[in-house]
Every structure is written in structure tokens, then in C-alpha cells.
C-alpha positions as CSV (number, residue, x, y, z in Angstrom):
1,X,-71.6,-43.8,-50.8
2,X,-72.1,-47.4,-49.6
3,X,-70.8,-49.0,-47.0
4,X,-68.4,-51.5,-47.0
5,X,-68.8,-54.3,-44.9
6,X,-66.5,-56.8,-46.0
7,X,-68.9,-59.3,-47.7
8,X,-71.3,-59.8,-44.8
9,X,-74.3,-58.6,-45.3
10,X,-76.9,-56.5,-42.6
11,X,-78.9,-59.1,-41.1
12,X,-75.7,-61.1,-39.9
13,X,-74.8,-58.0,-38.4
14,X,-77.7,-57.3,-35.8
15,X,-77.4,-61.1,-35.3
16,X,-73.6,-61.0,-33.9
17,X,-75.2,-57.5,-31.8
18,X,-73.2,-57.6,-28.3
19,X,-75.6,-58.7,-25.4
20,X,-78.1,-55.7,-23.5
21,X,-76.0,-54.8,-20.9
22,X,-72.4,-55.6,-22.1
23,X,-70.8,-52.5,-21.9
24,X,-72.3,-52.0,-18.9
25,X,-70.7,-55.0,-17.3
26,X,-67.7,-53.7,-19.2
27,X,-67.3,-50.8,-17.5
28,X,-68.4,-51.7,-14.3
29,X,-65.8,-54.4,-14.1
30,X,-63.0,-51.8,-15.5
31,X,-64.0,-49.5,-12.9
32,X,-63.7,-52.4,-9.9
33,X,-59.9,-53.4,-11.0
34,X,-58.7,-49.7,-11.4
35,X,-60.1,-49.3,-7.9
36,X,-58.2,-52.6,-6.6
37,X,-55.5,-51.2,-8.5
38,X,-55.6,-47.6,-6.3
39,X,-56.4,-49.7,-3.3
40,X,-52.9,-51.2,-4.1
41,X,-51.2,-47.8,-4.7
42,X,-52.6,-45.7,-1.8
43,X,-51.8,-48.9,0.9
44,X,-48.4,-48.7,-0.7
45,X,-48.1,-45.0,-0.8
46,X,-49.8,-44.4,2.6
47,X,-47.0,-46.3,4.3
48,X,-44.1,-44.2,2.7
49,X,-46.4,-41.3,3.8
50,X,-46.2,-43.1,7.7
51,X,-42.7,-43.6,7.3
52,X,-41.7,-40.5,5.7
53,X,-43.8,-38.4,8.6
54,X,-41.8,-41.0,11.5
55,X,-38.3,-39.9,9.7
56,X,-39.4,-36.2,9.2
57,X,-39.8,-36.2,13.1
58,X,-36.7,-37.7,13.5
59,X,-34.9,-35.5,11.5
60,X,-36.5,-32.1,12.7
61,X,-35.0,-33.3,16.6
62,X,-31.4,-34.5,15.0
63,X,-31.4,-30.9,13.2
64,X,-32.3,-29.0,16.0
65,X,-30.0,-31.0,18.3
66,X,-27.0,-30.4,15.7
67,X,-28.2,-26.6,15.5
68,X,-27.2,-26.3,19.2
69,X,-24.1,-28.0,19.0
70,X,-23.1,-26.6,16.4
71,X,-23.3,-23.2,17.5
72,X,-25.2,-22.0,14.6
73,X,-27.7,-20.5,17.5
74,X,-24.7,-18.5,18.8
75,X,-24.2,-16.9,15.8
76,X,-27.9,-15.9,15.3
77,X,-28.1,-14.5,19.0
78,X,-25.0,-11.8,17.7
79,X,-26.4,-11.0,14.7
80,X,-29.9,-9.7,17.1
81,X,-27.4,-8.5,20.0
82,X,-24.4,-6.9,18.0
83,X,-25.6,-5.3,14.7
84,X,-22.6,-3.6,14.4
85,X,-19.8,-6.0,14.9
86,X,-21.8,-8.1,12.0
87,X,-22.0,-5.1,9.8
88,X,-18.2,-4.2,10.2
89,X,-17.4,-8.2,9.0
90,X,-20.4,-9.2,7.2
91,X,-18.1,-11.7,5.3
92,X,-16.4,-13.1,7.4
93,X,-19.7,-13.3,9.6
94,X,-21.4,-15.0,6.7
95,X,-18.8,-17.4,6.4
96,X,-18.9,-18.7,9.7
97,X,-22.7,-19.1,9.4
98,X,-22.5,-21.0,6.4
99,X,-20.0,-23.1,8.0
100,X,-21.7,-24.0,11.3
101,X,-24.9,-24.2,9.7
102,X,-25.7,-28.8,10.2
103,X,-26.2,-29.5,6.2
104,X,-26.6,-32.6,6.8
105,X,-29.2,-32.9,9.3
106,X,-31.3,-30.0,7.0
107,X,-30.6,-32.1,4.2
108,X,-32.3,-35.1,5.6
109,X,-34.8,-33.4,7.0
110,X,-36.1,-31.7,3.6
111,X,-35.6,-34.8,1.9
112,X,-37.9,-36.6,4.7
113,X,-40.1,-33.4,3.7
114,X,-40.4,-33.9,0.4
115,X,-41.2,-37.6,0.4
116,X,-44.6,-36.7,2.4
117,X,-45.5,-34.1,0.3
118,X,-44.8,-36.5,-2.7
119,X,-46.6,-39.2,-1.4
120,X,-49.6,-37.6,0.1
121,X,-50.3,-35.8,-3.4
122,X,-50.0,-39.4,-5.2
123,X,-52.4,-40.9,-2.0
124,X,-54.8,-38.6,-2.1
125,X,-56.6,-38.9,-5.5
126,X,-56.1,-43.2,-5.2
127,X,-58.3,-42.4,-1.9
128,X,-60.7,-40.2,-3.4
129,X,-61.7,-43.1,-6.1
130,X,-61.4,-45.6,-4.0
131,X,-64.3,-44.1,-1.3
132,X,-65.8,-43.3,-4.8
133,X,-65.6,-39.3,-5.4
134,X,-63.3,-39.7,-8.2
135,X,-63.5,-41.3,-12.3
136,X,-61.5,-44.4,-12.8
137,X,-58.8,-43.9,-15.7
138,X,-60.6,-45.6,-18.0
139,X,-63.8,-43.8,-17.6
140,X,-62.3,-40.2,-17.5
């Protein structure tokens, strides 16, 4: 079967060859802009990681300060002193956990949480191709 090449013939072909070297240069310059790019993305993601690690310590004293006034810690010292008495009202005794356990403090404090963890794991790999140890995009 013969090939079609649309009415130009091979000679005009191996004249319009791409330069030695072209898609090296390609690829090389590829590989510079998606590391600018990750440069970009792990400056951007490394300062929500700061932040994020600033509010997660923030957080962690507000909860434990709202544990004590709360007097969630008094109800865990009677559940380790008085088995019994919990046992008897294990409801009611669950109850009044659940409602002097700080939601809102854990809530912030997980949330905190979970943006480090969620930026860190995004940071990570834009560092690792940035100092070079990992494929750009394009050449994966």
C-alpha cells in the first residue's frame, strides 16, 4: 500500500526535516516552565502549609483551654475514678459527655489539620521536581 502524502513528493519532505536538536530544545524548554510553574504552586502551597501549622497550634491551645472549662476533663476523671456510678447511668453519662465535649474548638482544630496534611501532599511532589528528582507532566 502506498503512502499518501498529499501531493508532495519525498524529497520536499527531508527538506522541511525539523532542525538536529529541536525536540530537544522542545523538551528542555517544557520541562523549565512546568518547573516555574511548580515553583509557583509549592511557594503558594508552602504558605497555606505555614499558615495552616500557625492555626493548628492555635487551635490545639483554644481546644485544650475549652476542654478545661468546659468540664469535659471532669467527666473523664469519673469515668477512671467511679466505674460504677458510670455503669449504673451510662446514658445519661454519655450524654453529658457529648454535651460538654468544645465542638467547636475540635472542629477548627481538625479542619486546621487537614489543611496541612492537604497541602503538604500537594507541596511535596512540586518540591521534588523542582530540586529535580521528579518527571515534569509533560515528560511523564
Amino acid at each position: 500500500m502506498e503512502r499518501a502524502t498529499a501531493g508532495i513528493d519525498e524529497a520536499e519532505l527531508e527538506r522541511a526535516a525539523a532542525p538536529r536538536g529541536l525536540y530537544e530544545a522542545v523538551l528542555a524548554n517544557i520541562a523549565k516552565l512546568e518547573r516555574r510553574g511548580a515553583a509557583a504552586r509549592a511557594a503558594a502551597l508552602l504558605a497555606t502549609t505555614f499558615v495552616s501549622a500557625t492555626l493548628l497550634f492555635e487551635t490545639l491551645s483554644y481546644a485544650a483551654r475549652e476542654f478545661y472549662l468546659s468540664g469535659f476533663s471532669e467527666y473523664l476523671d469519673l469515668l477512671m475514678t467511679d466505674h460504677d456510678a458510670v455503669l449504673a447511668s451510662w446514658r445519661e453519662f454519655a450524654l453529658s459527655l457529648a454535651e460538654s465535649l468544645p465542638a467547636l474548638p475540635l472542629a477548627l482544630f481538625f479542619a486546621a489539620l487537614f489543611v496541612l496534611v492537604w497541602s503538604l501532599s500537594r507541596a511535596v511532589p512540586n518540591i521534588r521536581m523542582i530540586a529535580g528528582r521528579g518527571f515534569p507532566a509533560a515528560l511523564a
